[in-house]
MARTIMAR-404110 format. One record per residue (C-alpha): x, y, z; chain; residue number from 0. Coordinates in pm, 1 decimal. Layout:
<atoms>
<px=X; py=Y; pz=Z; kese=A; dose=NUM>
...
</atoms>
This chain:
<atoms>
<px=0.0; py=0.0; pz=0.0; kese=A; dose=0>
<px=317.4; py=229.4; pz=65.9; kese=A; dose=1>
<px=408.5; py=194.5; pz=-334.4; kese=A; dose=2>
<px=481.6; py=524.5; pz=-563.9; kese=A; dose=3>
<px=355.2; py=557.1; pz=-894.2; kese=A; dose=4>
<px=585.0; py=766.4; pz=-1111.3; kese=A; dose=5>
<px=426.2; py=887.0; pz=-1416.3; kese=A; dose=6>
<px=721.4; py=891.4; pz=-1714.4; kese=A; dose=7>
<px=636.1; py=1064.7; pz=-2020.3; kese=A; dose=8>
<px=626.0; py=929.7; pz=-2351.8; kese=A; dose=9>
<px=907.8; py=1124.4; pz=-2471.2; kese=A; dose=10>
<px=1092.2; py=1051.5; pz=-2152.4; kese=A; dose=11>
<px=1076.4; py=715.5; pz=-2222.8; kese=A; dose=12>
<px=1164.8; py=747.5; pz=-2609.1; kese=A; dose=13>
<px=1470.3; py=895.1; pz=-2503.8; kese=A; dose=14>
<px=1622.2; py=631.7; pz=-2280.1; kese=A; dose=15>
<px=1537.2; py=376.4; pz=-2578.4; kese=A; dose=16>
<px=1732.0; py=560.6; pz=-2772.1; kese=A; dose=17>
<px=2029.9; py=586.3; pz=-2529.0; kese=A; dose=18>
<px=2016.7; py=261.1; pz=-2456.0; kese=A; dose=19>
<px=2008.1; py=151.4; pz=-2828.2; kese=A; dose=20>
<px=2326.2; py=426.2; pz=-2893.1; kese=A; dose=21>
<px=2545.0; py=197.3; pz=-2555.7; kese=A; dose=22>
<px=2461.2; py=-126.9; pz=-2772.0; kese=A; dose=23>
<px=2562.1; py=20.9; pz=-3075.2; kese=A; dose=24>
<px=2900.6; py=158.7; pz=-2958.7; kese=A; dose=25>
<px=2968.0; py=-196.2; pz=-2719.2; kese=A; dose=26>
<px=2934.2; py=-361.3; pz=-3102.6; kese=A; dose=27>
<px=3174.4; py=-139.6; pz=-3225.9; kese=A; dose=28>
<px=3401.4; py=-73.0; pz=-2962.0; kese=A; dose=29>
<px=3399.3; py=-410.1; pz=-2689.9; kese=A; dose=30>
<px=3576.2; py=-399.3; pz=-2380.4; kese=A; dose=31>
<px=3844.2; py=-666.0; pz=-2351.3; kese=A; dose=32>
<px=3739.3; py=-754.0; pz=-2020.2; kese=A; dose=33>
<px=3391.7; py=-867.6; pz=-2071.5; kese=A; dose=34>
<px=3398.8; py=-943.6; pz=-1713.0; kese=A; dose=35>
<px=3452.0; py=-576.1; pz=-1646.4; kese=A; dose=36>
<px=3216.1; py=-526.1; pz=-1899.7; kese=A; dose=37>
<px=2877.4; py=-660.4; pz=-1750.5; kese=A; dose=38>
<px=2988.6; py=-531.5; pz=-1401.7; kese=A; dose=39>
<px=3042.3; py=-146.0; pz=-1526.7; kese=A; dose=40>
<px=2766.2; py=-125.5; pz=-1783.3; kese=A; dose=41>
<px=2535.4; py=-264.5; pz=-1462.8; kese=A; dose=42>
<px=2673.8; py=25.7; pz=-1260.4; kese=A; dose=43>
<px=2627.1; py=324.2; pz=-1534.3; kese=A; dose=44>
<px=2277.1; py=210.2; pz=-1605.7; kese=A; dose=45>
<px=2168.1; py=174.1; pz=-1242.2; kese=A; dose=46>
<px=2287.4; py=550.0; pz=-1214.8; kese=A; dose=47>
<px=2122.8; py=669.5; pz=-1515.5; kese=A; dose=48>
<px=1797.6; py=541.6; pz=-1353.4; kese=A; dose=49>
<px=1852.6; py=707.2; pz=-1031.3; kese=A; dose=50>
<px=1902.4; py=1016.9; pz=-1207.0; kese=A; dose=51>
<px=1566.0; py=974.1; pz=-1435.9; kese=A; dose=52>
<px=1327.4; py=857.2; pz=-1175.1; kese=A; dose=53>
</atoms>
């Protein structure tokens, strides 16, 4: 019953589609030769790009 709602526009959402289609673009052309490293730092930059969005 304590749960938020957060409304997110339609061009809000657009644009993080589009970012995250532009990281999966640039990982195909550019990988990281740690793939490890990879999946742990890619985690980390897209848990902070939600905090800043929500």
């Amino acid at each position: 019953m304590g749960q938020v709602i957060q409304f997110i526009s339609k061009s809000e959402r657009e644009r993080i589609r589009l970012i995250q289609e532009a990281r999966a673009i640039y990982d195909s052309i550019f990988p990281s030769a740690d793939p490890a490293g990879e999946q742990t730092s890619g985690a980390n930059a897209r848990q902070g790009d939600r905090g800043n969005l929500a």
